[in-house]
C-alpha positions as CSV (number, residue, x, y, z in Angstrom):
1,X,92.1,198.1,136.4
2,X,90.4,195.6,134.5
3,X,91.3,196.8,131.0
4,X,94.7,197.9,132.4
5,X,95.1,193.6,132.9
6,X,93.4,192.8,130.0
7,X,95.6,195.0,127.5
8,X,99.1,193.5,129.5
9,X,97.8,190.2,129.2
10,X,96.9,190.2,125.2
11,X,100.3,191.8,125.0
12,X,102.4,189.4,126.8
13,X,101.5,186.8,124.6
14,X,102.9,188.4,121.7
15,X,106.1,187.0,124.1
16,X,105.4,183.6,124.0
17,X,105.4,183.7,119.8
18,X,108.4,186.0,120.2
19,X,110.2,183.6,122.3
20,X,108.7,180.7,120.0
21,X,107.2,178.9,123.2
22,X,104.2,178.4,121.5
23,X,102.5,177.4,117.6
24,X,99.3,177.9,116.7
25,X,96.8,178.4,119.1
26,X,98.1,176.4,122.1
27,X,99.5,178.4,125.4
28,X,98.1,180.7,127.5
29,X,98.9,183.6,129.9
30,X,96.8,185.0,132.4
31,X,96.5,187.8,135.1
32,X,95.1,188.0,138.4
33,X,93.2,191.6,138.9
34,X,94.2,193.3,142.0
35,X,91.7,193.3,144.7
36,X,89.2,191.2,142.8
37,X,88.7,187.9,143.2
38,X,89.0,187.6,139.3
39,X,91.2,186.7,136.5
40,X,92.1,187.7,132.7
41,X,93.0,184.9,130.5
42,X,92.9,184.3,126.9
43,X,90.2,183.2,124.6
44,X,90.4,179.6,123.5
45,X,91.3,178.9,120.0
46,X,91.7,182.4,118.6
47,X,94.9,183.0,116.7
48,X,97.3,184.5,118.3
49,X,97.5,187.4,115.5
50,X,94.3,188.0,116.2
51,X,94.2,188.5,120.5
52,X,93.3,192.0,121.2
53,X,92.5,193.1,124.9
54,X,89.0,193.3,124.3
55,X,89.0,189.6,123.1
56,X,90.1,188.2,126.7
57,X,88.3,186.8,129.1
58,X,87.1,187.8,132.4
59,X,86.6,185.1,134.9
60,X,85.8,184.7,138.4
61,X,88.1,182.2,140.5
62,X,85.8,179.2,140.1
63,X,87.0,180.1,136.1
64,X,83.1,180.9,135.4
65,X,83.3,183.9,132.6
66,X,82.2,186.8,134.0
67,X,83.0,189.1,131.0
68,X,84.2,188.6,127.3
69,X,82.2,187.9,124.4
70,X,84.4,184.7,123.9
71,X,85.1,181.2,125.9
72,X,88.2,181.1,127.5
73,X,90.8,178.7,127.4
74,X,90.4,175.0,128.0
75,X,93.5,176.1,130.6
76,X,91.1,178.1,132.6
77,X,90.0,175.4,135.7
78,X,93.8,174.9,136.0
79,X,94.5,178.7,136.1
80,X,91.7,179.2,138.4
81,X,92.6,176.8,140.9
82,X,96.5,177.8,141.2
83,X,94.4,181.4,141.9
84,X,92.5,179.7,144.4
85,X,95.0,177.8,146.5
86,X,98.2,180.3,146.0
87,X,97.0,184.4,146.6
88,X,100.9,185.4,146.1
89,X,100.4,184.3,142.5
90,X,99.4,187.4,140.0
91,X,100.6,185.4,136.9
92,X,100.0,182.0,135.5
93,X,101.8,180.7,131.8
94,X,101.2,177.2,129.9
95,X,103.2,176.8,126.7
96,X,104.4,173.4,125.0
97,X,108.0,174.6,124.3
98,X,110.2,172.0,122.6
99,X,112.9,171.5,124.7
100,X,111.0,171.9,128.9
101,X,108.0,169.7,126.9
102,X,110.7,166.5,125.9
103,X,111.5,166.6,129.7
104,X,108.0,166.9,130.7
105,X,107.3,163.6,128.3
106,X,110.1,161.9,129.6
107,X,109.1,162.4,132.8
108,X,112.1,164.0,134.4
109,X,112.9,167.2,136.7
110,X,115.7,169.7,134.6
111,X,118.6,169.3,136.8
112,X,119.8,172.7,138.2
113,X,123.2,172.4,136.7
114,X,124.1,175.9,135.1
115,X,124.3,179.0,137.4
116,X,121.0,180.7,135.2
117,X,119.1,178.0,136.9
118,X,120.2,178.5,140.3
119,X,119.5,182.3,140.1
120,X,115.9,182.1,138.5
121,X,114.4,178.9,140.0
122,X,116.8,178.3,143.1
123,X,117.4,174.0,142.3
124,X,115.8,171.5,139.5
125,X,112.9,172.4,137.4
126,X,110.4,169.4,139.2
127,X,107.5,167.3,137.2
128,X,104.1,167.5,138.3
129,X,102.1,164.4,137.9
130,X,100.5,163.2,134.7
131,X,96.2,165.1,134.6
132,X,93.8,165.4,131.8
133,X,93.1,168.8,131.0
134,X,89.1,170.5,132.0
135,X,89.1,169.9,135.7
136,X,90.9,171.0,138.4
137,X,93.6,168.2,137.9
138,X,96.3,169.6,136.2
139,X,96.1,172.9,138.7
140,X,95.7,170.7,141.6
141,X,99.1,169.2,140.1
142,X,100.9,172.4,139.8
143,X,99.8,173.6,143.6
144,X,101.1,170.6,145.2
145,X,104.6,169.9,143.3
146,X,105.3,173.9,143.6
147,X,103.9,174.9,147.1
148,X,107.1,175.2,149.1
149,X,109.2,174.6,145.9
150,X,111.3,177.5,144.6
151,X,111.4,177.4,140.8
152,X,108.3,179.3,140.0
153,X,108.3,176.4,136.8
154,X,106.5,172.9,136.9
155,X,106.9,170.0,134.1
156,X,103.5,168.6,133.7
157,X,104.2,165.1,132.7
158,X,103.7,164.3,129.2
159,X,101.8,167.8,128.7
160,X,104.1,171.0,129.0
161,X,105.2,173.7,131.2
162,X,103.2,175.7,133.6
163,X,105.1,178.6,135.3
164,X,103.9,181.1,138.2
165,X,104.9,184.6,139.3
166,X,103.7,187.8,140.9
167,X,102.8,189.4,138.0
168,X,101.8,187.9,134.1
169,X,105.0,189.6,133.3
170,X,107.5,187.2,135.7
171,X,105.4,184.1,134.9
172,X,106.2,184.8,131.4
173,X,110.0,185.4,132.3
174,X,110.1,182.0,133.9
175,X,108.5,180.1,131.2
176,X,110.7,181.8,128.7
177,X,113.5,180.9,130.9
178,X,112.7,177.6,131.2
179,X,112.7,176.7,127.8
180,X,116.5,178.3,127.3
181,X,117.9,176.2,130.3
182,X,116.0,172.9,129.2
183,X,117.5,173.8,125.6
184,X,121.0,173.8,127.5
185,X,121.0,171.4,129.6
186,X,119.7,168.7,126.6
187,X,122.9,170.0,124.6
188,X,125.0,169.3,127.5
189,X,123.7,166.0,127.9
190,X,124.5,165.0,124.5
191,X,128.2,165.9,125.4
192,X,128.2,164.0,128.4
193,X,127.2,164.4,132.0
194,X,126.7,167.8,133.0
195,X,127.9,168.8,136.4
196,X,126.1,169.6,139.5
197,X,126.4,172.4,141.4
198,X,126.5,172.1,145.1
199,X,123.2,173.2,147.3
200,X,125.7,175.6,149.0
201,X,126.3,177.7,145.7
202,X,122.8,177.5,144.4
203,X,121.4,179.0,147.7
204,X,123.9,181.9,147.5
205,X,123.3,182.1,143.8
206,X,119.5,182.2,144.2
207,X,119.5,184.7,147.3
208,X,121.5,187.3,144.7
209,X,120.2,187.1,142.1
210,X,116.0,187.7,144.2
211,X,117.7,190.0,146.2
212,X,120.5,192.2,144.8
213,X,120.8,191.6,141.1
214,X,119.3,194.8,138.9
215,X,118.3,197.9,139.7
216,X,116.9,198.7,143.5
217,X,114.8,201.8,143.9
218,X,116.6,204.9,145.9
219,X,113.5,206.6,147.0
């Protein structure tokens, strides 16, 4: 199960380049192993042309390597501590894309204005407070502004955008997600004030989309 993670993890980040949610070396995704009380993240600083799944990290969820012949991310406290405090979390994604990063700088939540946002984070994109990254800070921050929240995104003031799911797969959906509609809802600014849509229509928009938009299994 443990290389199964590790090889979905080092390919999921080929996503993030894909998507261009990332340059360099920055970003991160990571996986929870099932029925472990461990994670698999990437390596810090290693290209991202270079990530293969025997270059990630194995780390308990105090974010203490526990295999890998690398260190892992600087990420990895913050990672570790969403683990800790939220056990329906699989997934965990940092990027600094362009457009969810200006609103993180600025400060400001992404207004649930278009019916993509209602569907995939059910309201506003919220910002998480302002942490220095090493400690437990910055995942501290992401626990409490999305506990009870249902965008599965968080704008980390003046740093970037952290995004959860069940699996690495759907955290990297929502941060890839997040970037289009904070790409939109920028452009829409510059036009004029975009238009809200009422709490009534994002709740039934939201409740589709989780629970009858795609493909349902027949078995």
């Amino acid at each position: 199960m443990i290389q199964e993670i590790r090889k979905t993890v080092c390919d999921l980040h080929a996503e993030l380049v894909r998507y261009e949610l990332v340059v360099w070396t920055a970003g991160n995704v990571s996986g929870r192993v099932p029925g472990e009380d461990l994670f698999v993240i990437k390596p810090s600083g290693v290209p991202y042309d270079e990530l293969t799944p025997e270059s990630m990290v194995v780390c308990d969820l105090d974010g203490n390597p526990v295999e890998g012949r690398y260190s892992p991310s600087s990420d990895t406290a913050a990672h570790a501590y969403v683990y800790r405090h939220m056990p329906e979390v699989g997934g965990v994604v940092h990027t600094h894309s362009t457009y969810a990063t200006a609103w993180a700088a600025r400060g400001e939540p992404i207004p649930c204005v278009l019916t993509a946002m209602a569907d995939e984070f059910g309201g506003e994109i919220p910002v998480g407070p302002f942490a220095l990254i090493g400690g437990d800070d910055i995942g501290r921050g992401i626990v409490k502004t999305l506990s009870g929240h249902r965008s599965p995104a968080v704008l980390m003031q003046n740093h970037g955008v952290f995004t959860i799911g069940d699996s690495p797969k759907a955290a990297v959906k929502a941060a890839v997600m997040c970037e289009d509609v904070a790409r939109t809802v920028h452009i829409a600014r510059q036009l004029g004030e975009p238009l809200p849509i009422a709490q009534e229509h994002v709740d039934r928009l939201y409740d589709r989309y989780q629970n009858v938009y795609g493909q349902r299994s027949h078995l």
